[in-house]
PDB file of N, CA, C and O in Angstrom:
ATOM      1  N   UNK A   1     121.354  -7.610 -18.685  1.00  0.00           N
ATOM      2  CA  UNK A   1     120.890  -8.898 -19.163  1.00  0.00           C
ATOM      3  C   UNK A   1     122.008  -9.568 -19.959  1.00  0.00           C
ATOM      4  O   UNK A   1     122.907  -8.926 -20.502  1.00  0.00           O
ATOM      5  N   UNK A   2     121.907 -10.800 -19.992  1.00  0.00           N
ATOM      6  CA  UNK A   2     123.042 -11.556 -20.447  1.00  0.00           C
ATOM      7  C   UNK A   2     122.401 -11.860 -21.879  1.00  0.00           C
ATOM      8  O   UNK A   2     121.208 -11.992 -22.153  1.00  0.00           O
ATOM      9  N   UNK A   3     123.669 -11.943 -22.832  1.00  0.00           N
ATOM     10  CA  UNK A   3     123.444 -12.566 -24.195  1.00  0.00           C
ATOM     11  C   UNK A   3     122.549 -13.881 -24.126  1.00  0.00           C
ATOM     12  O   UNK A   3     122.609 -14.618 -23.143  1.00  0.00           O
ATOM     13  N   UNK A   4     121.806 -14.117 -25.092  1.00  0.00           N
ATOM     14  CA  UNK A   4     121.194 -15.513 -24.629  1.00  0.00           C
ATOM     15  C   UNK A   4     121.781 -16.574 -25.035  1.00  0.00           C
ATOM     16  O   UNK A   4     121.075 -17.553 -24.791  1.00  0.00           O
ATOM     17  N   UNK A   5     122.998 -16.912 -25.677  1.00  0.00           N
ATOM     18  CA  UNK A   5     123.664 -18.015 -25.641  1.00  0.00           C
ATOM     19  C   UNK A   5     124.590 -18.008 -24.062  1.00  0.00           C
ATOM     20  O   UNK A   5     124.724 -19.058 -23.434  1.00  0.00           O
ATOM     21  N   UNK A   6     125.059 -16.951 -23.662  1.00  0.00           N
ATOM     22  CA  UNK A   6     125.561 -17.123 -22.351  1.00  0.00           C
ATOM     23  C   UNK A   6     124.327 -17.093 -21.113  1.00  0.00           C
ATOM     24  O   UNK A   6     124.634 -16.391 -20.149  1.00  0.00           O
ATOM     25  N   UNK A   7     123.142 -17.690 -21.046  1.00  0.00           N
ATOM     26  CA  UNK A   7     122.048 -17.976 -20.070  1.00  0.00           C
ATOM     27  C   UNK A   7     122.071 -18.792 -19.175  1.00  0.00           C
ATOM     28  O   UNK A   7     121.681 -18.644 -18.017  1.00  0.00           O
ATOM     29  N   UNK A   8     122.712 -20.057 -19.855  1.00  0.00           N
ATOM     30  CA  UNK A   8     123.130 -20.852 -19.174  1.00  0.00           C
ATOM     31  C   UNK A   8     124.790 -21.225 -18.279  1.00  0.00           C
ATOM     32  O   UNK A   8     125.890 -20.824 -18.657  1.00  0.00           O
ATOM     33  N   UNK A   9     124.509 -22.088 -17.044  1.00  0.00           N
ATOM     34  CA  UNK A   9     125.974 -21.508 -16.229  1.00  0.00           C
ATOM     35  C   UNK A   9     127.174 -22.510 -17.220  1.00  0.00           C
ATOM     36  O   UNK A   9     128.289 -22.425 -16.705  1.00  0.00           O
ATOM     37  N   UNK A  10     127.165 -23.163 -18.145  1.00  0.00           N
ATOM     38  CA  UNK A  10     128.060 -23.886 -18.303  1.00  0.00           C
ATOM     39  C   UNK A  10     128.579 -23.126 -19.567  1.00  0.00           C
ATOM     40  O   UNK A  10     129.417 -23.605 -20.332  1.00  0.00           O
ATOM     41  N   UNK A  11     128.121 -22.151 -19.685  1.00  0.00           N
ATOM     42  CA  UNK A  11     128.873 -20.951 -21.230  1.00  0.00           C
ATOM     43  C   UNK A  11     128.916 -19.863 -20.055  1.00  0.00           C
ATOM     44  O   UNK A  11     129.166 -18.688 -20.327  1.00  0.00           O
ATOM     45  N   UNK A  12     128.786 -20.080 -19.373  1.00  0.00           N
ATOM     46  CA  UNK A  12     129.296 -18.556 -18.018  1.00  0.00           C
ATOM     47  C   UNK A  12     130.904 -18.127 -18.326  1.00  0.00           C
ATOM     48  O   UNK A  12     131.170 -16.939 -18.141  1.00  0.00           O
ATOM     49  N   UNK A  13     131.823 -18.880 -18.713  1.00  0.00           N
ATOM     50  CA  UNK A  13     132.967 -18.436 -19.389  1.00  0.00           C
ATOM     51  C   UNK A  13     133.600 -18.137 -19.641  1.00  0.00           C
ATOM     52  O   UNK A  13     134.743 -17.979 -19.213  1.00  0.00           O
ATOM     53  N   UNK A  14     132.614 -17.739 -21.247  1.00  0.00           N
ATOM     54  CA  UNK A  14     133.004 -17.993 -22.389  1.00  0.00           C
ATOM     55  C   UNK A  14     133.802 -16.586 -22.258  1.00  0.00           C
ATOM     56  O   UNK A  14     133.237 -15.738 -21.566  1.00  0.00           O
ATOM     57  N   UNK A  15     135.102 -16.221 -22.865  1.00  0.00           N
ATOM     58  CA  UNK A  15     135.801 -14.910 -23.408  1.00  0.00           C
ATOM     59  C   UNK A  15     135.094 -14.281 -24.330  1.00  0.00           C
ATOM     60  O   UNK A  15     134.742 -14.564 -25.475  1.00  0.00           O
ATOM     61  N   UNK A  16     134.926 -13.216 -23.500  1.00  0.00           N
ATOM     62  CA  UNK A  16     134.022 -11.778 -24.196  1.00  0.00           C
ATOM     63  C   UNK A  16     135.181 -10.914 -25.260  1.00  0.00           C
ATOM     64  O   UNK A  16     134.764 -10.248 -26.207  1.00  0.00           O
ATOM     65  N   UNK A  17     135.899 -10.974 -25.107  1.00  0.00           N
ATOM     66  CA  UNK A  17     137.098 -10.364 -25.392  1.00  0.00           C
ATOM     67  C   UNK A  17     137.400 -10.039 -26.967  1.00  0.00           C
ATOM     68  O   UNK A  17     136.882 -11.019 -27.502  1.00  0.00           O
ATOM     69  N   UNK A  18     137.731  -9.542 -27.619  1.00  0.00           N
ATOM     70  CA  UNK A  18     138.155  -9.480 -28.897  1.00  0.00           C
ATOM     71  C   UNK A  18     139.367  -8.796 -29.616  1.00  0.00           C
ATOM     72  O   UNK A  18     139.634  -7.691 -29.144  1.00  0.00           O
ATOM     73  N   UNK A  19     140.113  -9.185 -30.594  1.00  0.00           N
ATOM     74  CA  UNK A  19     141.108  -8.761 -31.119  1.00  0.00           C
ATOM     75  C   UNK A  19     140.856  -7.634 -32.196  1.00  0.00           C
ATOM     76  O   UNK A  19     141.518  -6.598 -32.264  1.00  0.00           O
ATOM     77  N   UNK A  20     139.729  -8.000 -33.092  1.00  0.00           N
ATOM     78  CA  UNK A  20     139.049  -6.747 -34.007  1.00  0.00           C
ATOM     79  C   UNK A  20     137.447  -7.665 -34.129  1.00  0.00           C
ATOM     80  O   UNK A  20     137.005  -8.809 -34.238  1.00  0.00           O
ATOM     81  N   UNK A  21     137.051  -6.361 -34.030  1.00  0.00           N
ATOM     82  CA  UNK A  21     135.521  -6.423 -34.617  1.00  0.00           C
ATOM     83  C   UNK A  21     135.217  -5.954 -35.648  1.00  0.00           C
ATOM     84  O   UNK A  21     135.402  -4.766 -35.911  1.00  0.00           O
ATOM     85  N   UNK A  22     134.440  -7.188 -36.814  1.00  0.00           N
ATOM     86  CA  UNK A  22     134.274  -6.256 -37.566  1.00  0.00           C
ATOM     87  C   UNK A  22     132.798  -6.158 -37.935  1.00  0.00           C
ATOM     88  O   UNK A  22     132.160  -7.210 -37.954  1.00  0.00           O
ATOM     89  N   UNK A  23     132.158  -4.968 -38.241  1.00  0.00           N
ATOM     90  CA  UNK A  23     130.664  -4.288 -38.207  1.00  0.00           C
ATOM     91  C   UNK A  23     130.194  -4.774 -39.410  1.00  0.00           C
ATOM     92  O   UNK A  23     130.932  -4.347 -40.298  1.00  0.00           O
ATOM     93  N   UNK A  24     129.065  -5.662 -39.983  1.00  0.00           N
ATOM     94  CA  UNK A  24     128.779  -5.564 -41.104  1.00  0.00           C
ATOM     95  C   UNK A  24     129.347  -7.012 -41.952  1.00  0.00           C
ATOM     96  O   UNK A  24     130.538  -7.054 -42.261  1.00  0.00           O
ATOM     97  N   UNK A  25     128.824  -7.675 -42.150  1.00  0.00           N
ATOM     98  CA  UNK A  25     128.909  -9.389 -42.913  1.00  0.00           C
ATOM     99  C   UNK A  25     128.787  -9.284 -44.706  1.00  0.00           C
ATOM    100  O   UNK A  25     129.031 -10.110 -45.586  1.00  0.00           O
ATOM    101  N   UNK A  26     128.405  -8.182 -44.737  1.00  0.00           N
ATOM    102  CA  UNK A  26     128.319  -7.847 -46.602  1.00  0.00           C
ATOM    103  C   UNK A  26     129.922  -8.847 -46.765  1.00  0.00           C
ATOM    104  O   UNK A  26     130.499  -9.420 -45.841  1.00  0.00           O
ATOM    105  N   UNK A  27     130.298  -8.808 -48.073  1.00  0.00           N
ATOM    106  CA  UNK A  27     131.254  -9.116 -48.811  1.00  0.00           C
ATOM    107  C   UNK A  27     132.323  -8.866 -48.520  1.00  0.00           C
ATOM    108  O   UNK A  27     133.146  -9.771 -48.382  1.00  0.00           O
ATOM    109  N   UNK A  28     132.690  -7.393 -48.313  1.00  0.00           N
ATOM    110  CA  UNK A  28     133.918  -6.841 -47.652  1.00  0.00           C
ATOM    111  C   UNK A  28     133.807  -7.464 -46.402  1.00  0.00           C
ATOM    112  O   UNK A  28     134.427  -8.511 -46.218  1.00  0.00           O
ATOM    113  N   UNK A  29     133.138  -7.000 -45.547  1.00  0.00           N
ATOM    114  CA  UNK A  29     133.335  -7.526 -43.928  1.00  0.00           C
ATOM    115  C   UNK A  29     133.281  -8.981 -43.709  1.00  0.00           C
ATOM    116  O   UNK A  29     133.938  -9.415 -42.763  1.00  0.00           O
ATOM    117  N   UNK A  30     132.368 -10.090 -44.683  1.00  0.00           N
ATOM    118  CA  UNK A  30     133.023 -11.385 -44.718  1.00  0.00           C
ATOM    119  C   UNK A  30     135.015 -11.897 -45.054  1.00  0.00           C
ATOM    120  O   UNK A  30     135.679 -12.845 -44.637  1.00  0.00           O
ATOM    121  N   UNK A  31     135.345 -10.782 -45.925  1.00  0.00           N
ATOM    122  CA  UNK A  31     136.417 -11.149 -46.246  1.00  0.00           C
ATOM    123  C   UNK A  31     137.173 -10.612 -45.451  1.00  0.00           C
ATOM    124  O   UNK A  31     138.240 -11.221 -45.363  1.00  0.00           O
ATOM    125  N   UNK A  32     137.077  -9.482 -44.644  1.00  0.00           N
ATOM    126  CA  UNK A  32     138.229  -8.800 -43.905  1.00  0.00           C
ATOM    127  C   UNK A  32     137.993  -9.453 -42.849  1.00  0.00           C
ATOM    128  O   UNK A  32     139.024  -9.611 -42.196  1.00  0.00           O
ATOM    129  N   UNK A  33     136.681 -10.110 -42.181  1.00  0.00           N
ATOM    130  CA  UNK A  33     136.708 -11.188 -41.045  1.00  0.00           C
ATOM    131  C   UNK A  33     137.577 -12.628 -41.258  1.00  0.00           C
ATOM    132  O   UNK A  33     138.086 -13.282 -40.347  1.00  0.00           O
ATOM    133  N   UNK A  34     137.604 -12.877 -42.387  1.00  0.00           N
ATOM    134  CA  UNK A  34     137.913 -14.472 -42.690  1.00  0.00           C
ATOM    135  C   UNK A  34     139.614 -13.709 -43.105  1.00  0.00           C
ATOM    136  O   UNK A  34     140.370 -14.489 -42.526  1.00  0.00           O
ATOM    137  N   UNK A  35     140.274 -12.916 -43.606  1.00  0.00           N
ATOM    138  CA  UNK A  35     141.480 -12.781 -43.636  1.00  0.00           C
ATOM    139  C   UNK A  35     142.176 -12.714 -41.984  1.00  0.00           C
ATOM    140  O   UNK A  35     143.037 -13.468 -41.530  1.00  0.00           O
ATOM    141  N   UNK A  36     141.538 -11.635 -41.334  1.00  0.00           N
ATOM    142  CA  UNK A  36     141.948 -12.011 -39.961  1.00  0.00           C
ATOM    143  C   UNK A  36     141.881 -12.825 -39.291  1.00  0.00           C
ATOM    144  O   UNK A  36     142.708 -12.957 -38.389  1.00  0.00           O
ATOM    145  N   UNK A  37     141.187 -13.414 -39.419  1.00  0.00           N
ATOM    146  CA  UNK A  37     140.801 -14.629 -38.276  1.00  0.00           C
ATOM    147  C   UNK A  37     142.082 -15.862 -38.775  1.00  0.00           C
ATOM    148  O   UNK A  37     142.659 -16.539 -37.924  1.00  0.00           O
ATOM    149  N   UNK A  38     142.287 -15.949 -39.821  1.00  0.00           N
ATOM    150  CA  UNK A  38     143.623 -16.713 -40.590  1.00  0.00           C
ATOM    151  C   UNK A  38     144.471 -16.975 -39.396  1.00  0.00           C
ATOM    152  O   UNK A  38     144.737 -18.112 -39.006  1.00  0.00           O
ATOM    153  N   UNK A  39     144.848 -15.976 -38.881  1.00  0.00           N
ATOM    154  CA  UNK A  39     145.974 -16.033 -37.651  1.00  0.00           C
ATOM    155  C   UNK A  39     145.296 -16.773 -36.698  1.00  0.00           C
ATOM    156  O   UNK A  39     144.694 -16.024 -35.929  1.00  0.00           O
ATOM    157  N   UNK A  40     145.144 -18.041 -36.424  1.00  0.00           N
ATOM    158  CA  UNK A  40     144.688 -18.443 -35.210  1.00  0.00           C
ATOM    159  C   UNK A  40     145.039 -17.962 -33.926  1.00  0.00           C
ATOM    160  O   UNK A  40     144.696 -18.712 -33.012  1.00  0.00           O
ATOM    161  N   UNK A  41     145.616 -16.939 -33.603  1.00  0.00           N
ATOM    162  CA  UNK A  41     145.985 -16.564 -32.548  1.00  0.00           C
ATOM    163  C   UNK A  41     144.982 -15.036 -32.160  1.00  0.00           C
ATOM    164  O   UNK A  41     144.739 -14.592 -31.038  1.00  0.00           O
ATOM    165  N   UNK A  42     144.641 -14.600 -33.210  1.00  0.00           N
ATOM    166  CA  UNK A  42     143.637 -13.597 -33.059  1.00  0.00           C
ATOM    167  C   UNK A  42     141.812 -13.981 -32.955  1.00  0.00           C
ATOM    168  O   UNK A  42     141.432 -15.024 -33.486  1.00  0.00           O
ATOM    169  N   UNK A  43     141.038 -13.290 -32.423  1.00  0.00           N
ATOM    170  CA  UNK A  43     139.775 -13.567 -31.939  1.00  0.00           C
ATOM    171  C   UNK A  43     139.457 -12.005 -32.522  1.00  0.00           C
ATOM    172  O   UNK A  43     139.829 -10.871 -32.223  1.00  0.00           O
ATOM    173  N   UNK A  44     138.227 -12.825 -33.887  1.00  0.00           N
ATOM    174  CA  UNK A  44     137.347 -11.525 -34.574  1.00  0.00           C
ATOM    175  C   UNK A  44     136.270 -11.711 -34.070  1.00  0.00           C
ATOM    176  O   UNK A  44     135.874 -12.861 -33.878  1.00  0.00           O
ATOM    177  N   UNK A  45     135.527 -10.620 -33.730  1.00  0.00           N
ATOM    178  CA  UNK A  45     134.048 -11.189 -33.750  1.00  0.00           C
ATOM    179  C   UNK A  45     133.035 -10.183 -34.934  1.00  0.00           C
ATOM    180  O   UNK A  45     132.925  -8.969 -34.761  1.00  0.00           O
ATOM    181  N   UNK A  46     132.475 -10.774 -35.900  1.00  0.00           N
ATOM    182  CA  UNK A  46     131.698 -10.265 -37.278  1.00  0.00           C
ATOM    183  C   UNK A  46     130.256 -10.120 -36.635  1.00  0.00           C
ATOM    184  O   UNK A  46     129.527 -10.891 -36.011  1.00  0.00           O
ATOM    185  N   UNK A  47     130.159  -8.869 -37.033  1.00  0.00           N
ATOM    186  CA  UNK A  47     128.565  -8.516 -36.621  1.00  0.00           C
ATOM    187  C   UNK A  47     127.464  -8.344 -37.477  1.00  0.00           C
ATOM    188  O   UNK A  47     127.593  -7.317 -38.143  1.00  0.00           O
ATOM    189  N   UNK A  48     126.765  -8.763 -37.634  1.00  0.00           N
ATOM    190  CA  UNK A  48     125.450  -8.317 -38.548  1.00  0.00           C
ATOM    191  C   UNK A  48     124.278  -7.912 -38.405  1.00  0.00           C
ATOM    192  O   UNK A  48     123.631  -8.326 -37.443  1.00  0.00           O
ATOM    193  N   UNK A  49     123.846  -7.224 -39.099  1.00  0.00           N
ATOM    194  CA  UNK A  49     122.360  -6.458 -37.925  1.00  0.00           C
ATOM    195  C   UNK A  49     121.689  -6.131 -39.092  1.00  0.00           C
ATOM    196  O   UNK A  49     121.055  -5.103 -38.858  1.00  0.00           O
ATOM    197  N   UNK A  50     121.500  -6.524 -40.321  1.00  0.00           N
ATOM    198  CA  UNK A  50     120.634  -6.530 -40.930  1.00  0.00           C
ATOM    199  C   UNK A  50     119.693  -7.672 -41.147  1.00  0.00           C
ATOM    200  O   UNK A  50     120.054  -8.782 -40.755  1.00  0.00           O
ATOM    201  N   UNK A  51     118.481  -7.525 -41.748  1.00  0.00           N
ATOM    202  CA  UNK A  51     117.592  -8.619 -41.796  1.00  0.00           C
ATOM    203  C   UNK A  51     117.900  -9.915 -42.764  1.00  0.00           C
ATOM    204  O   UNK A  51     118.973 -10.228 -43.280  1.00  0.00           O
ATOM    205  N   UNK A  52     116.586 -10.587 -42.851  1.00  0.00           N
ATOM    206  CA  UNK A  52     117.190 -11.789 -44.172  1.00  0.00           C
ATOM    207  C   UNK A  52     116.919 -11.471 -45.596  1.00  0.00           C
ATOM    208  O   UNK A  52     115.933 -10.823 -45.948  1.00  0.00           O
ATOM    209  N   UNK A  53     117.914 -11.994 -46.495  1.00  0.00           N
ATOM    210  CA  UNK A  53     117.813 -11.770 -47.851  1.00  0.00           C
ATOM    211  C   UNK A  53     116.772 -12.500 -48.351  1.00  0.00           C
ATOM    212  O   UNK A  53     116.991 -13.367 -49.197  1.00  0.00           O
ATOM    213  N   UNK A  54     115.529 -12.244 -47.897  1.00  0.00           N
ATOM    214  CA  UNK A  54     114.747 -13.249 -48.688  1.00  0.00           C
ATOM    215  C   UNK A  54     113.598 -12.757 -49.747  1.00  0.00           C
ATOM    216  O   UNK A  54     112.389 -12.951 -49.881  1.00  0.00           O
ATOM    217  N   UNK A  55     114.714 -11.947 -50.493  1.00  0.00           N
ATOM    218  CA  UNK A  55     114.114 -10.994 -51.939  1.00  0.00           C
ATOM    219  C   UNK A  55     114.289 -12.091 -52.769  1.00  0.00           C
ATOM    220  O   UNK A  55     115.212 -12.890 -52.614  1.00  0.00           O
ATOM    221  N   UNK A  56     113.447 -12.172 -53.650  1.00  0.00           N
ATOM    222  CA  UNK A  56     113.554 -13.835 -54.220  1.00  0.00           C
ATOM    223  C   UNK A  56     114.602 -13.204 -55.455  1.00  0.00           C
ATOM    224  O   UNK A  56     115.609 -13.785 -55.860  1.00  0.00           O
ATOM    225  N   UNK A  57     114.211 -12.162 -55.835  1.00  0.00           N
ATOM    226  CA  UNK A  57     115.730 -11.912 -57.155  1.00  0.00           C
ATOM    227  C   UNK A  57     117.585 -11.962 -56.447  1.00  0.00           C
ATOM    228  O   UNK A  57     118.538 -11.923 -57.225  1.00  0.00           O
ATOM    229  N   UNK A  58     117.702 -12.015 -55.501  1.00  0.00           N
ATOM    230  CA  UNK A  58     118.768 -12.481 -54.367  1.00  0.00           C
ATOM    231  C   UNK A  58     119.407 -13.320 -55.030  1.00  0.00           C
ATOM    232  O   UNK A  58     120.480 -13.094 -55.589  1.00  0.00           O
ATOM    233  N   UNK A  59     118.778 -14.415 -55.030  1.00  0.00           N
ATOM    234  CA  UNK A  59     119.113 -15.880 -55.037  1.00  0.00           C
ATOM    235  C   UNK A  59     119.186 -16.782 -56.214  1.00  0.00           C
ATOM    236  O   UNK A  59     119.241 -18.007 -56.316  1.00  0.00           O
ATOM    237  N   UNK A  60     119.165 -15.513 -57.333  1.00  0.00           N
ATOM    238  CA  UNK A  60     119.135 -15.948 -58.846  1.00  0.00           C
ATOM    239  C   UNK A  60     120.343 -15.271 -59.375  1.00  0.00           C
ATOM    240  O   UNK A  60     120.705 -14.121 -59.127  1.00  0.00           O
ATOM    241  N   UNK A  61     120.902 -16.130 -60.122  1.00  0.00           N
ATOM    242  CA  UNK A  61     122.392 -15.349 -61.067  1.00  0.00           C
ATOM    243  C   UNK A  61     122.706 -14.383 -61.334  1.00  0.00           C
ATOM    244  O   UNK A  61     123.723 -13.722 -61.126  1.00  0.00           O
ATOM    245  N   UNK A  62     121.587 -14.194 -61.960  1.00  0.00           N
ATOM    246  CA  UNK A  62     121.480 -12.551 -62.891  1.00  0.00           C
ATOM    247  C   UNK A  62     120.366 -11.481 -62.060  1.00  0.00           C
ATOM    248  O   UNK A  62     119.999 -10.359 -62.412  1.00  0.00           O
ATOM    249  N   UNK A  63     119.990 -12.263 -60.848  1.00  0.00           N
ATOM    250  CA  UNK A  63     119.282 -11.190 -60.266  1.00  0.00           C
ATOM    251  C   UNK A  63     119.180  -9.814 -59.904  1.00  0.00           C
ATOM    252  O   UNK A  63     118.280  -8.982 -59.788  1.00  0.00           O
ATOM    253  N   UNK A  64     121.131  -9.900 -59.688  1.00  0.00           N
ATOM    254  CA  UNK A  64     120.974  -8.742 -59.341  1.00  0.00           C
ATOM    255  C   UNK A  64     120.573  -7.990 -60.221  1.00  0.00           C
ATOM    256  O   UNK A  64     120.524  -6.833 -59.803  1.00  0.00           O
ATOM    257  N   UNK A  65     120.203  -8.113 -61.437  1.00  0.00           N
ATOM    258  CA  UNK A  65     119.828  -6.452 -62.180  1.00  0.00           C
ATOM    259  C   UNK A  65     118.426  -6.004 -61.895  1.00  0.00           C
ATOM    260  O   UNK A  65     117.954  -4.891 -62.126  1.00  0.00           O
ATOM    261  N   UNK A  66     117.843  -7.026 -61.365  1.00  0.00           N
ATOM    262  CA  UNK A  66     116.131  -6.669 -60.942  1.00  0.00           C
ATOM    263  C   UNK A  66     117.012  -5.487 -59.421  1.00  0.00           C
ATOM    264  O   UNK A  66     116.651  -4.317 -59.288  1.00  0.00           O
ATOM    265  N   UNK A  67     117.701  -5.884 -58.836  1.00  0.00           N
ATOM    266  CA  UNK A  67     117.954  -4.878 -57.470  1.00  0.00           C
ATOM    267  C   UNK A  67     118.956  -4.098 -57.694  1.00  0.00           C
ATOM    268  O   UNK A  67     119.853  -4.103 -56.851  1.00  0.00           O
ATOM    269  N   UNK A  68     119.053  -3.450 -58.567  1.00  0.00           N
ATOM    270  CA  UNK A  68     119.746  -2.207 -58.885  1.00  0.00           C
ATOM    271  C   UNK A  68     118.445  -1.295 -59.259  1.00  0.00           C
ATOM    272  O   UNK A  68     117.300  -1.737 -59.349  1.00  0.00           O
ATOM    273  N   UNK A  69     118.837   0.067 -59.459  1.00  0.00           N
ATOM    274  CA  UNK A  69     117.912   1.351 -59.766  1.00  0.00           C
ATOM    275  C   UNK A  69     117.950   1.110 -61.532  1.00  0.00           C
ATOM    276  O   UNK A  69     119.020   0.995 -62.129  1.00  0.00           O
ATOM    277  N   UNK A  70     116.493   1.056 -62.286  1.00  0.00           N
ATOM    278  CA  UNK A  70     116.706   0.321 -63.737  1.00  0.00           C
ATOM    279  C   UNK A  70     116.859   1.865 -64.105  1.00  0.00           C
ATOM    280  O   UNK A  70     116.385   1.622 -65.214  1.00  0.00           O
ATOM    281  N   UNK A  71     117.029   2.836 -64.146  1.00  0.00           N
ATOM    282  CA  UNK A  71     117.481   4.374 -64.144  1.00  0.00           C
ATOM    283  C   UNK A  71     119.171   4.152 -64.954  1.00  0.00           C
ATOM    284  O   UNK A  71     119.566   4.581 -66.039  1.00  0.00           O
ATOM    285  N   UNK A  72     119.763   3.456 -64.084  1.00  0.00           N
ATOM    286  CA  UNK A  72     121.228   3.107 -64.902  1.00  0.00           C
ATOM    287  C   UNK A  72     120.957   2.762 -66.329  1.00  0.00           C
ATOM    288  O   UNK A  72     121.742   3.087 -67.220  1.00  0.00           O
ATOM    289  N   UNK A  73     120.054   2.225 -66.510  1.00  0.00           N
ATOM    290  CA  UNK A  73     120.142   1.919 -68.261  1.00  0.00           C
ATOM    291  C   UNK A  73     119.350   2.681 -69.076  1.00  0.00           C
ATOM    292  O   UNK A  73     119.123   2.316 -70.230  1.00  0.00           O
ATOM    293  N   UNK A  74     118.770   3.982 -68.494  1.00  0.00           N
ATOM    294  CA  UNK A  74     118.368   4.829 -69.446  1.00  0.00           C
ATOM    295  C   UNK A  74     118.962   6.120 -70.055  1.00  0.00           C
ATOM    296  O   UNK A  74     119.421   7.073 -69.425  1.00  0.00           O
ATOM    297  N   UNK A  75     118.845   5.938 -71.761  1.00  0.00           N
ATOM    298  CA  UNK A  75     119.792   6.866 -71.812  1.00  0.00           C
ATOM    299  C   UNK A  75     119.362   8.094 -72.729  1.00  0.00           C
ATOM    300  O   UNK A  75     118.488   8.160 -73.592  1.00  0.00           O
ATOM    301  N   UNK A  76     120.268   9.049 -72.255  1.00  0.00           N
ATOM    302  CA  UNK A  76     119.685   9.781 -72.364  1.00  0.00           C
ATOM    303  C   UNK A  76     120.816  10.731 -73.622  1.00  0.00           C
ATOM    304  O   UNK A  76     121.743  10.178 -74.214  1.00  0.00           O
ATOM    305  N   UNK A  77     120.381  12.437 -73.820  1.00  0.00           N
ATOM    306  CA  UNK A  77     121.354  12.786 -74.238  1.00  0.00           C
ATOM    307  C   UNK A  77     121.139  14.413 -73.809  1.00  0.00           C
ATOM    308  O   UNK A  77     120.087  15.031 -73.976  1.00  0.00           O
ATOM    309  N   UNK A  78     122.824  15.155 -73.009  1.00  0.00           N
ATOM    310  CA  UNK A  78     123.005  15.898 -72.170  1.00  0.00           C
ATOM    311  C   UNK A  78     122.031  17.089 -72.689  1.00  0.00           C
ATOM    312  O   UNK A  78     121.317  17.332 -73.662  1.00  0.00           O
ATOM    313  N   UNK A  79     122.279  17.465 -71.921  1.00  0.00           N
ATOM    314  CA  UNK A  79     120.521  19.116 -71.916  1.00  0.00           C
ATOM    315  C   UNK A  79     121.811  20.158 -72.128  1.00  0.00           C
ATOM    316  O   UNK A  79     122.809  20.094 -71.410  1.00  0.00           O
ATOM    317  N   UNK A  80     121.678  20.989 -73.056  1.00  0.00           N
ATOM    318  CA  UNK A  80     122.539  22.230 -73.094  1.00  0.00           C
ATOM    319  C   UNK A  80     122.829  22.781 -72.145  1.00  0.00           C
ATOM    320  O   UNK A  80     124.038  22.830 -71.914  1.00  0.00           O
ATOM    321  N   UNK A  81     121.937  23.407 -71.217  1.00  0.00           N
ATOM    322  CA  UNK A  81     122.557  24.262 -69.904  1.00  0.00           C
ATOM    323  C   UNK A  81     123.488  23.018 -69.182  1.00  0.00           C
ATOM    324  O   UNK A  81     124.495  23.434 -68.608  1.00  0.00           O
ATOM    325  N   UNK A  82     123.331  21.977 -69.157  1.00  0.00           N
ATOM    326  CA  UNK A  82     124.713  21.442 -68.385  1.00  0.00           C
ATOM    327  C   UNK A  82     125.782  21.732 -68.534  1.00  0.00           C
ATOM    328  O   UNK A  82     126.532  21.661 -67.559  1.00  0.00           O
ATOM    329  N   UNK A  83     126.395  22.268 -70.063  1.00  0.00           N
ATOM    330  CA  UNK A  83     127.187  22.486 -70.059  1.00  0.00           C
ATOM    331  C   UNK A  83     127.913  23.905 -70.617  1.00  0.00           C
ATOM    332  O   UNK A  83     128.950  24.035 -71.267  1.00  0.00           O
ATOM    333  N   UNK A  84     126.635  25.270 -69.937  1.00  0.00           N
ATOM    334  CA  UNK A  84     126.518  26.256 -70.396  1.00  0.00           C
ATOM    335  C   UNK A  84     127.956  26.535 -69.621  1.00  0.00           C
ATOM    336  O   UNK A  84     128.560  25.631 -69.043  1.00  0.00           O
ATOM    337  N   UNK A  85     128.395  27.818 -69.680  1.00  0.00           N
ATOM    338  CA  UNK A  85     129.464  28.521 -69.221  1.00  0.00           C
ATOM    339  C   UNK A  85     129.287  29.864 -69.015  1.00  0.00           C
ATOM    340  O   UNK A  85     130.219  30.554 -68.600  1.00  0.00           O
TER     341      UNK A  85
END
């Protein structure tokens, strides 16, 4: 089966081809896509296969601390056998 932007015969085409792929649109893989691609002479293609961010703490400044584990800010103090010998 064909991709569904290539369905139609007038994207029949299009170059499948690629110079690097890169797996994954997070932060890193936005930037290591957009540094390569710089070279207009190279063809990246960026993949993403995760769903949408539509966690409403996402999309707020300081959100991220609601989506971290709140475990990081508890504190504690070390248990003796940790550091029995």
């Amino acid at each position: 089966m064909r991709p569904h932007f290539l369905r139609n015969e007038e994207h029949s085409k299009v170059q499948l081809t690629f110079d690097y792929v890169v797996v994954g649109a997070g932060t890193a893989g936005c930037l290591l896509a957009n540094r390569l691609s710089a070279d207009g002479s190279k063809r990246v293609l960026l993949i993403e296969a995760g769903g949408p961010d539509n966690y409403p703490w996402i999309h707020i400044p300081v959100g991220y601390l609601y989506c971290i584990s709140v475990s990081l800010f508890i504190h504690s103090r070390p248990s003796r056998r940790a550091f029995a010998t």
